[in-house]
N, C-alpha and C positions, 0 to 999 in steps of 0.2 A: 231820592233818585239821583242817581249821578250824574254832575252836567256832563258832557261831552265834549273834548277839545277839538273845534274847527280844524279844520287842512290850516296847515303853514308850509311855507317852502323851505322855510329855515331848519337846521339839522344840526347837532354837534358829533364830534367821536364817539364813536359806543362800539360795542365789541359785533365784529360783523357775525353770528356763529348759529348755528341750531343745535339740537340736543337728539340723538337717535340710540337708542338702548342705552340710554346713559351715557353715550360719547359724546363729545362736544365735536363737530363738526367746523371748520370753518366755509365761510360764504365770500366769495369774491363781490370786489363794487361792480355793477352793472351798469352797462352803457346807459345811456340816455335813452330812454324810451316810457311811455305808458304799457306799463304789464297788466294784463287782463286774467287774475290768478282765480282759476278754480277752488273752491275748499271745499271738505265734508257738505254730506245733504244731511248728515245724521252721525254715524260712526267715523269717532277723529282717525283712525286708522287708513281711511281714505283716501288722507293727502299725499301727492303726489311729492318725491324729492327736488322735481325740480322748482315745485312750489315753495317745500322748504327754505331753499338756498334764496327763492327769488322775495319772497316776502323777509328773508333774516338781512338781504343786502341791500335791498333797497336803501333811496335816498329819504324818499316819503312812502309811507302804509294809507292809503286812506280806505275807509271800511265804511260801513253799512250801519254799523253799531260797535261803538268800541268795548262793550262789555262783553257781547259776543265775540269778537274778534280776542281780546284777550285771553277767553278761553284757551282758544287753538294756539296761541302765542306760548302760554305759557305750561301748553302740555310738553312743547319740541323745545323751549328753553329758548323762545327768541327773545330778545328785548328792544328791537325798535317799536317805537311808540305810535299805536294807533289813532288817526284823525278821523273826524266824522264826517263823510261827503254822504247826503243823503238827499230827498228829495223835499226837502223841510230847508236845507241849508245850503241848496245847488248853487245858488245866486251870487252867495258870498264866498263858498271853498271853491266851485270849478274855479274862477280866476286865477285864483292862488295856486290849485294846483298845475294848471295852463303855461302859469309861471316860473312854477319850477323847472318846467319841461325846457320853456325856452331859454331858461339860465346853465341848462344842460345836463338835469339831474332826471336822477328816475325814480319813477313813480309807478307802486304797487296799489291796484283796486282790487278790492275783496267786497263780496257782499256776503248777510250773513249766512249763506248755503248757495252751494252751487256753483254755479258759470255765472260772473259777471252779465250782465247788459241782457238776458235773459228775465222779460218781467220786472227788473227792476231800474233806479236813474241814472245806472250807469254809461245806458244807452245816450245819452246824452254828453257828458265828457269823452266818449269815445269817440261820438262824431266830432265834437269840438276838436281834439287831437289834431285830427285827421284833414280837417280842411285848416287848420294849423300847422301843416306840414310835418307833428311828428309823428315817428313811429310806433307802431301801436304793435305790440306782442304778446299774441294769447298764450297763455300755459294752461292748456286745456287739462281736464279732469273729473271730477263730478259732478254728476247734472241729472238733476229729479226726470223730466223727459224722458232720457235715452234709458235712464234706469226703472222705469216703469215700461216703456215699451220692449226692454228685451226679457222683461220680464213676463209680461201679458198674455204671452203665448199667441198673438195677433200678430199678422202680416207684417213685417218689417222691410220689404222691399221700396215702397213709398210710404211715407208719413207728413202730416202736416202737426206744427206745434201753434195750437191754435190761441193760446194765452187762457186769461180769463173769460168763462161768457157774460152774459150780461147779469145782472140781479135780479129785474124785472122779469116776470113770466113769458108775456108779449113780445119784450125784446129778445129774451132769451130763445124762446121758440123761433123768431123768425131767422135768429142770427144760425140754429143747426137746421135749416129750412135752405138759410144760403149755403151750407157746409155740407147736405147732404147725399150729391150726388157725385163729390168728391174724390176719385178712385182712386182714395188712399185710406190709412189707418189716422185716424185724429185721435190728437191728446190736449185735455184740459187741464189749469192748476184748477179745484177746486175747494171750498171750504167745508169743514164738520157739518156746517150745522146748514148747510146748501144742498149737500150729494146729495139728501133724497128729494129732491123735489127736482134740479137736476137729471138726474136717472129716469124717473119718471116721465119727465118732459121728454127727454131724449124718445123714450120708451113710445109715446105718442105719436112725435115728429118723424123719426126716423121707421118705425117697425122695432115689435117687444120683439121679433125674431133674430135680430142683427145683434153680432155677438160682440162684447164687451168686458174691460176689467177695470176694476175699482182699485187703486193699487195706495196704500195708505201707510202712514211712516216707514217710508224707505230707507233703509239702511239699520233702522233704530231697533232695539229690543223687540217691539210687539209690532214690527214689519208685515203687512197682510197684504196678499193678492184674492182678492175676489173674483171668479171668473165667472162670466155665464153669458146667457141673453141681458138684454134690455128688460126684457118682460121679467126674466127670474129675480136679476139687481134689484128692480122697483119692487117686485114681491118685498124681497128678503128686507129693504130699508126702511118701508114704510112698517113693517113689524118692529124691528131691528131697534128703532127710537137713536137718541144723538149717539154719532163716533166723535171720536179724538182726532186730532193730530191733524198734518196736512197731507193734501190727498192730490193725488194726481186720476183721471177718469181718463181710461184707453177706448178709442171705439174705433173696430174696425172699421174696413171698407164696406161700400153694398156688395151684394151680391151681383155677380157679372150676367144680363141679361140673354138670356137663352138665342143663341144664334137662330135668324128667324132659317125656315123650309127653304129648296131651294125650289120650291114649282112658287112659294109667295114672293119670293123675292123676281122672278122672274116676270111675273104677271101686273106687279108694284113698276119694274121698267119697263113695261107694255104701256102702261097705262099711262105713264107719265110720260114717254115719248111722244104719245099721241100728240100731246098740245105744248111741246115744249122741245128744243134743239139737245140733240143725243148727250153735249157736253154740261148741259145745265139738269139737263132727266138725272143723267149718274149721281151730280153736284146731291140733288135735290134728296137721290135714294140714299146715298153717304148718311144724309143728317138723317133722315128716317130709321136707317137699319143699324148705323153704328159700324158697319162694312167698308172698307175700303173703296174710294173712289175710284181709286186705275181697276180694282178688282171687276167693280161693275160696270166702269164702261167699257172695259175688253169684254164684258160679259153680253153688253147691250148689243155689240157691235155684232158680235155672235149669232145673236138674237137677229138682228137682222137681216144678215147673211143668212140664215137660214129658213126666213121668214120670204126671202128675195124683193127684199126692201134693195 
């Protein structure tokens, strides 16, 4: 296996440049700053140009895995030389790359898919940056997330990116137990040989009725969206036996709870004024009905007015 070369701050001449249908592009030297450079989640065609330029001009590359990262290096023709900041070796590279910063160079983080600081330790150097005083500039672009959720066919107005769940069953369960009354769409990373047990769980915790998508190597050749309920997902995986690849798991929203009567809701502020001041009865109906508070004390007030309270 190939060791991996630590962050260094140090650099010599090399040719600033990337490569695009076989053109040789040049790359300008970049300010001072930590760039936070999106890359492919799967298909290298994904990279954005200004990613190009920003990883071929950098001062320092530091990556996720320099074998992986030289892949994409050496499809666009770059040749500045990838360092390893990873979460095995944070201790020793952030420093150094910290260093660079304040010697006034710039410094390119990649990990090996996706958005930086997303699920991985890059979160960590970027705060350091930052209460470091320096500038930190995303170059945003691909990102497993946003590419399963426009994919899903599930509600994209709110979303929550909820990371990994737990491994344990127990925890796993309580953790979409605290997730599930969330009025948004949630996404998980998840693993092959997890989703069904997972799904299932979901499937339990949540209601097999709430709709759901299994969304698994994105971008790549045999790219699949699963769609359905919870109940059909856990059907289909528990049959199904192991998948591949990495997975991202979409769940929407609950469903929006049926606005109560207006003679129940009436009768609910009847009730609760009886032993309690008009301003705290409405407070009290809010949290019961899910209703608007001004709604229902103008409603109470009503109510009493006509009552000849």
């Amino acid at each position: 296996m190939e060791k991996q070369k630590t962050a260094e701050p140090a650099g010599g001449q090399r040719e600033r440049s990337y490569r695009l249908h076989n053109v040789s592009v040049p790359a300008r030297p970049l300010d001072a700053a930590l760039y936070l450079v999106a890359t492919p989640i799967g298909n290298l065609g994904d990279i954005t140009l200004r990613a190009l330029e920003t990883l071929a001009g950098a001062d320092v590359l530091a990556c996720e895995d320099t074998r992986v990262t030289r892949v994409l290096l050496d499809r666009y023709g770059i040749t500045n030389r990838p360092y390893a900041y990873h979460e095995h070796n944070a201790d020793e590279a952030g420093p150094r790359l910290l260093a660079a910063l304040a010697e006034g160079r710039s410094v390119a983080l990649v990990s090996d898919a996706g958005t930086p600081l997303v699920s991985d330790p890059g979160y960590r150097l970027g705060q350091l940056a930052i209460e470091a005083g320096h500038r930190v500039v995303p170059i945003p672009g691909a990102s497993a997330p946003l590419a399963a959720l426009v994919g899903s066919g599930l509600p994209n107005d709110a979303f929550l990116f909820a990371g990994f769940l737990p491994t344990k069953d127990k925890a796993k369960r309580d953790r979409l137990r605290e997730l599930a009354a969330v009025p948004a769409t949630i996404l998980f990373f998840e693993s092959p040989h997890r989703i069904a047990a997972t799904v299932a769980a979901a499937a339990d915790v949540l209601g097999e009725g709430r709709r759901a998508s299994v969304c698994r190597e994105l971008t790549k050749t045999f790219e699949e969206f699963r769609r359905g309920t919870l109940g059909e997902l856990a059907a289909h995986y528990e049959q199904a036996g192991p998948v591949k690849g990495e997975i991202v798991l979409v769940i929407g929203p609950p469903d929006a709870a049926p606005e109560p009567e207006a003679a129940d809701v009436d009768a609910l502020l009847q009730s609760l004024v009886a032993d309690m001041p008009t301003g705290k009865a409405a407070t009290e109906a809010a949290r019961q009905t899910g209703l608007p508070r001004k709604e229902l004390y103008d409603r109470l007030l009503q109510l009493k007015e006509r009552n000849g309270d």
